[in-house]
C-alpha positions as CSV (number, residue, x, y, z in Angstrom):
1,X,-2.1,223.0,211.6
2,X,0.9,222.1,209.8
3,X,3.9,221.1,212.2
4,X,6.2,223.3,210.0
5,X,4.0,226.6,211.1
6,X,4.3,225.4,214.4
7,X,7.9,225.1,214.8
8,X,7.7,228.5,213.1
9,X,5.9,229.6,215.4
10,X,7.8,228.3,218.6
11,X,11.3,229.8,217.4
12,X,9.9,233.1,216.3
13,X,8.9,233.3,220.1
14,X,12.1,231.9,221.4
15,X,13.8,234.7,219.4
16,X,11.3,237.6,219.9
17,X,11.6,237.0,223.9
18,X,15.5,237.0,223.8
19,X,16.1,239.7,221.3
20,X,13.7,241.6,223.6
21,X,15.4,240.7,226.7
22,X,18.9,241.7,225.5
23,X,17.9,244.9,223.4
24,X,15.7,246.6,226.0
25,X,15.7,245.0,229.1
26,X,19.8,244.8,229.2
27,X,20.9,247.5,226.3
28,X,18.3,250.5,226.2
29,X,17.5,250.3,230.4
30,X,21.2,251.1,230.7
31,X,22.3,253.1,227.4
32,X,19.1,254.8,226.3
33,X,19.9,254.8,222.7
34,X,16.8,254.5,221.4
35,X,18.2,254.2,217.8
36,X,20.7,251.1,218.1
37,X,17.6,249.8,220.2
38,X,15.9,249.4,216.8
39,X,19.3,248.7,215.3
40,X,19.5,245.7,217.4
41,X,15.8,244.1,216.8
42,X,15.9,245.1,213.2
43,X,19.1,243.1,213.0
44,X,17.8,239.8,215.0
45,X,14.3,239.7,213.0
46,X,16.2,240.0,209.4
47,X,18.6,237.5,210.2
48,X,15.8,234.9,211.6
49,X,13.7,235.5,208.7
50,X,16.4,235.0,206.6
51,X,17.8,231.8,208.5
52,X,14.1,230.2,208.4
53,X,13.7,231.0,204.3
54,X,17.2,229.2,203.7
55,X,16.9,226.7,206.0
56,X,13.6,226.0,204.1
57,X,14.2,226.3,200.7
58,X,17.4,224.2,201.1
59,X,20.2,227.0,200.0
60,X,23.7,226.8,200.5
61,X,24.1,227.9,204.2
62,X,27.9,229.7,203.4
63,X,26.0,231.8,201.0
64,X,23.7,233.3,203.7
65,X,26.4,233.2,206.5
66,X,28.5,235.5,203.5
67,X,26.1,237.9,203.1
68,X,24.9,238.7,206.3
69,X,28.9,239.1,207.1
70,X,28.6,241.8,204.2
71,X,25.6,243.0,205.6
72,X,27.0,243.5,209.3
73,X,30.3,245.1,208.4
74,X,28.4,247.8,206.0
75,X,26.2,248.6,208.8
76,X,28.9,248.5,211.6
77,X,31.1,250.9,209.3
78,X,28.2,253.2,208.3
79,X,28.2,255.2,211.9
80,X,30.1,256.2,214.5
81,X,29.6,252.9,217.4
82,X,31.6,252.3,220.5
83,X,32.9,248.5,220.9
84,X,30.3,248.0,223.5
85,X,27.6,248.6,220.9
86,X,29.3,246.5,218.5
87,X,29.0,243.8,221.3
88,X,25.3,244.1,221.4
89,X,25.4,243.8,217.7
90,X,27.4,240.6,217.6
91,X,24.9,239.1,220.2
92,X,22.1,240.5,218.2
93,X,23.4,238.9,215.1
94,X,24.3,235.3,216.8
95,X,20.8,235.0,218.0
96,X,18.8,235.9,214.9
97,X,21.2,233.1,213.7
98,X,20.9,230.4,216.3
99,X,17.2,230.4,215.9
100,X,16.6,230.9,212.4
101,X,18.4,227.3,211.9
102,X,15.3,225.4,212.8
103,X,16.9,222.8,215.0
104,X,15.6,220.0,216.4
105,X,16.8,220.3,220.0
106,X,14.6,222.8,221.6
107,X,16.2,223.1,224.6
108,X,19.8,223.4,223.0
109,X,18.7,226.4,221.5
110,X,17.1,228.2,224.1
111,X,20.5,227.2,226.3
112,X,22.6,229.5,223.8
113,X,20.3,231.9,224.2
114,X,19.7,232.3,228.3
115,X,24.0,231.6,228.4
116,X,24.2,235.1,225.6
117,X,21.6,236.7,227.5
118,X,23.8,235.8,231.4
119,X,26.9,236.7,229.9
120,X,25.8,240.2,228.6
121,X,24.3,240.8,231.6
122,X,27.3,240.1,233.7
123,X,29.7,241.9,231.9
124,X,27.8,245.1,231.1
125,X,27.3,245.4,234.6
126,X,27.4,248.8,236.1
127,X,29.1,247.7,238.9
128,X,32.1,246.0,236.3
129,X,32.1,249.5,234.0
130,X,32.3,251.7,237.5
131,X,35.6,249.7,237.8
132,X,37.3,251.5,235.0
133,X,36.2,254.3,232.9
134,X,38.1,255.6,229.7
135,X,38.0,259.3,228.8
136,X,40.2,261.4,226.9
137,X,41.0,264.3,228.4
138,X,42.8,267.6,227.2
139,X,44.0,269.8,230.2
140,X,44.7,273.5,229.8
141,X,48.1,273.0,231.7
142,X,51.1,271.1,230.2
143,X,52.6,269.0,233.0
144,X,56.0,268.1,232.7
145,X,56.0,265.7,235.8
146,X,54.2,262.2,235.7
147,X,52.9,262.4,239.0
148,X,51.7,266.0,239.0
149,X,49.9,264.7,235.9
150,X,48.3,261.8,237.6
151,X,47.4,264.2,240.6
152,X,45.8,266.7,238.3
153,X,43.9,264.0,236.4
154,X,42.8,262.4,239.9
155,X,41.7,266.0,241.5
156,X,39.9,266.8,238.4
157,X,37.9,263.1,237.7
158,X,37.5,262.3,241.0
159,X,38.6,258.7,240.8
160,X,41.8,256.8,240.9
161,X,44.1,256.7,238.0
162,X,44.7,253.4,236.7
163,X,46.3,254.0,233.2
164,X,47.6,257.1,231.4
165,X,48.9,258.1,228.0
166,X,49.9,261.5,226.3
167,X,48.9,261.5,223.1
168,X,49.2,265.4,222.3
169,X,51.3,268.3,224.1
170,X,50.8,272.1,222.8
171,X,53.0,274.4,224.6
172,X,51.1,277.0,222.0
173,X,47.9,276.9,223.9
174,X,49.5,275.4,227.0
175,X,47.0,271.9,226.1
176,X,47.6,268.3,226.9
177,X,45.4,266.0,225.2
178,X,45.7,262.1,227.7
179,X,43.7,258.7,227.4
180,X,42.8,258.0,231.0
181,X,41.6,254.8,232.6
182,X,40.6,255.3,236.0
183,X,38.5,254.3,238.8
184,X,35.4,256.6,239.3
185,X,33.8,257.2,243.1
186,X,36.9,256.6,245.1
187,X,37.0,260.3,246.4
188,X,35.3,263.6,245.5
189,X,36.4,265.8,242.4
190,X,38.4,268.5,243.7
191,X,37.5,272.1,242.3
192,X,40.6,273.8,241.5
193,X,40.6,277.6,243.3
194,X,39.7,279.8,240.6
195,X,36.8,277.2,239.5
196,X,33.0,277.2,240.1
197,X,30.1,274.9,240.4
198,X,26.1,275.3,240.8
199,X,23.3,274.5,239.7
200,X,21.7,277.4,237.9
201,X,17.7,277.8,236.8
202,X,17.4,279.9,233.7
203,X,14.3,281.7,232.9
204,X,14.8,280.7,228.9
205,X,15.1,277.1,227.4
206,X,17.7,276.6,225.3
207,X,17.7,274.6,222.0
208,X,20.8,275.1,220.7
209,X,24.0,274.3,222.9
210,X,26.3,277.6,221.6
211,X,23.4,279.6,222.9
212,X,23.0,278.0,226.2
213,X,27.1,278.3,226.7
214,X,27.0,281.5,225.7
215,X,24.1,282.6,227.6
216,X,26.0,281.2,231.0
217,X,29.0,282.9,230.5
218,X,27.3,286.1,230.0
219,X,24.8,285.8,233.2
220,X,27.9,284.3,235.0
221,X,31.0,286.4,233.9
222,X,33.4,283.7,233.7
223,X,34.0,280.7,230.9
224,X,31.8,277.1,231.4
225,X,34.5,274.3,231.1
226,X,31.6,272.3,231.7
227,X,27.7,271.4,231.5
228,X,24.4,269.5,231.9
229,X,21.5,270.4,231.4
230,X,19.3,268.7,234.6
231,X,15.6,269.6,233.7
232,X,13.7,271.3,231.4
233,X,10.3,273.0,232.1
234,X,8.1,274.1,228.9
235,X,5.3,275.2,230.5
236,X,7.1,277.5,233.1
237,X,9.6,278.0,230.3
238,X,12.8,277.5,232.9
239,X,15.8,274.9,232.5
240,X,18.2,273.7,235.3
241,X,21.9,273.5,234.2
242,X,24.8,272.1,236.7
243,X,27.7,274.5,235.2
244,X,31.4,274.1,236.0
245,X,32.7,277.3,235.5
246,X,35.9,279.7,235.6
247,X,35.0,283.3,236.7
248,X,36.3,286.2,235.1
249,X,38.0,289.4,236.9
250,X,34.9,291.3,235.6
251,X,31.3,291.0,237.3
252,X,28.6,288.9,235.8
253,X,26.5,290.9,233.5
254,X,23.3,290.9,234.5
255,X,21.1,293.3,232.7
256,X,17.2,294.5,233.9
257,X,15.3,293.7,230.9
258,X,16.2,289.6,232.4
259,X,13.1,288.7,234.3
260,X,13.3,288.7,238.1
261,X,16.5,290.7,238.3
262,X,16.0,294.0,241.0
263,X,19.2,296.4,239.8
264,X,20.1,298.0,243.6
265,X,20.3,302.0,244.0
266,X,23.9,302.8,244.6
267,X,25.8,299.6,243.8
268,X,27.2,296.5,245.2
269,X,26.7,298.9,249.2
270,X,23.4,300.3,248.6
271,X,20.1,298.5,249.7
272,X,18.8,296.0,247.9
273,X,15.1,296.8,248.9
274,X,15.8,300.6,247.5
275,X,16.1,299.4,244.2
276,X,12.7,299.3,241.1
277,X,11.6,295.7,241.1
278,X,11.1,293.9,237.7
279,X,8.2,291.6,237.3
280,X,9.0,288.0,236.7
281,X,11.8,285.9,237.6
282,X,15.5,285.8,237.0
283,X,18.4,283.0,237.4
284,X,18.3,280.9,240.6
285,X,21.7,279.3,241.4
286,X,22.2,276.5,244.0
287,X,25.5,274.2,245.3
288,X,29.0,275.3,246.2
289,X,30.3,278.8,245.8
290,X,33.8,280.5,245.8
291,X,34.4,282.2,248.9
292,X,33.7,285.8,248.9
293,X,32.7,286.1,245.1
294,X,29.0,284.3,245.7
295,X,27.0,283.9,248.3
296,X,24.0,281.5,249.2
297,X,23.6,281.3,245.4
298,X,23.2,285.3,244.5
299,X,25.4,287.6,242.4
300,X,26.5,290.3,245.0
301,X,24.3,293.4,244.8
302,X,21.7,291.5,243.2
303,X,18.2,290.0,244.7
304,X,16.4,287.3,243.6
C-alpha cells in the first residue's frame, strides 16, 4: 500500500478519536446539544479534508487558513451561541487543522491534541462552572438599597452573590432587570411568603409551553413564575411539572369533567366521601406547601 494512504490513514484516526473525545465525550455528556454536537464534527472533518487536499496538491497554505476564517465567522454569526460553544468551536477548528497538516512528527501532533483535549476538560469542569454562574434576572420589585438587592437576589438563587449590575429599572411595572454572578449551592433558595412550590402530575401532556402555563394557573389559582417539566409519560398520558408559583386570593379551579377529581357535597366542610366520584385520575401534587392554603399535596375540599 502506498505510504501516502497510510499516513492518511493514521491522522484520519488521530483526528476521528480526538474530535470524538472532545465533541461527545467532553461537550454533548455535559451540554446535550445534540445540534452543535454535529456542528462540532462537521467542522473538524471539513477542515482535515481540506488541510490533507492542500497539503497535497501544494496550495498556498494562507489561502486555506483565509477561507476557513471566512468560513468560521459566517457560521459562528449565523445562530445564536454562548462563548462556551464558541470555545468548543475554536478547539474543533484547531484540531481539524493540526492534523490535516500531514506532519512528520507523530507524536507532536498527537501532544496538541491530548494538551486541547486536558485543557477543555479542566476548564469546563462542572465543579469550575458551579463556582460562578451568570443569569440575568428581572425582579418584580424595584430595590432602592444595594444590599436589600443583593439579599433578594441571594434568597431567591440560592447562592452567594459575587457580582451585580442594573441594567434596567421600571418603576411602571415595578421591574428590575440585573446581570448576576453568583455562587450556586451555598444555602437553600428561600421561598418568599406568598410563593409556592410542588411538584405537580398532570393527567394531559403538554406540547406547547403557553398551554402548559396556562393550564397550571388554572388548576392552581395563582401565576407560575417558574417551570420544568420533570417527566413525561405517553402511554399513561401524565407529565410531572416542578412549578414555582404565586397563589391567587381566589381558589384553584378545578372543574369535574378533569379526570380523578371527586367535587365534595356541601363545600370546603362537607365530607369528602359524600361526594359522586369521577372515573380516572386527576392532578397529584408533591413537595412544600404554604401553611394553611395546601395540605399533604391536595386542594382543600378536594380528594384525590
Amino acid at each position: 500500500m502506498n505510504a501516502a494512504y497510510i499516513d492518511f490513514a493514521v491522522d484520519i484516526a488521530v483526528n476521528t478519536t480526538a474530535i470524538f473525545l472532545l465533541a461527545y465525550a467532553l461537550y454533548f455528556r455535559r451540554h446535550r446539544r445534540a445540534d452543535l454536537l454535529l456542528g462540532y464534527v462537521a467542522l473538524n472533518m471539513g477542515i482535515f479534508v481540506a488541510m490533507s487536499l492542500l497539503t497535497t496538491v501544494r496550495l498556498d497554505i494562507a489561502l486555506g487558513f483565509g477561507l476557513f476564517a471566512i468560513l468560521s465567522i459566517i457560521r459562528l454569526r449565523s445562530s445564536a451561541v454562548t462563548q462556551q460553544e464558541v470555545a468548543y468551536y475554536f478547539v474543533a477548528l484547531v484540531m481539524g487543522l493540526v492534523n490535516g497538516l500531514a506532519i512528520d512528527d507523530r507524536w507532536l501532533v498527537i501532544g496538541i491534541n491530548v494538551l486541547l483535549l486536558t485543557t477543555m476538560f479542566a476548564v469546563d469542569s462542572s465543579r469550575l462552572r458551579e463556582r460562578a454562574r451568570r443569569l440575568d434576572v428581572t425582579l418584580d420589585k424595584v430595590h432602592g438599597d444595594d444590599a436589600a438587592l443583593i439579599a433578594d437576589l441571594e434568597n431567591r438563587l440560592g447562592g452567594k452573590v459575587m457580582y451585580h449590575q442594573v441594567n434596567d429599572i421600571d418603576y411602571v411595572r415595578e421591574t428590575m432587570v440585573v446581570d448576576v454572578r453568583y455562587r450556586a449551592g451555598t444555602h437553600a433558595a428561600e421561598l418568599r411568603q406568598d410563593e409556592r412550590r410542588m411538584e405537580i402530575t398532570l393527567d394531559v401532556v403538554h406540547t406547547d409551553d403557553a398551554a402548559l402555563i396556562a393550564d397550571l394557573e388554572r388548576r392552581l389559582g395563582g401565576q407560575v413564575l417558574r417551570h420544568q417539566v420533570k417527566d413525561i409519560d405517553y402511554v399513561r398520558d401524565i407529565m410531572v411539572v416542578d412549578v414555582l408559583f404565586r397563589p391567587r386570593s381566589r381558589r384553584p379551579e378545578f372543574r369535574p369533567e378533569f379526570r380523578g377529581e371527586q367535587p365534595v357535597a356541601g363545600g370546603q366542610g362537607g365530607n369528602p366521601q359524600s361526594g359522586p366520584q369521577q372515573a380516572g385520575r386527576g392532578p397529584v401534587m408533591h413537595g412544600p406547601v404554604g401553611s394553611g392554603q395546601l395540605r399533604n399535596g391536595q386542594i382543600p375540599g378536594v380528594r384525590s
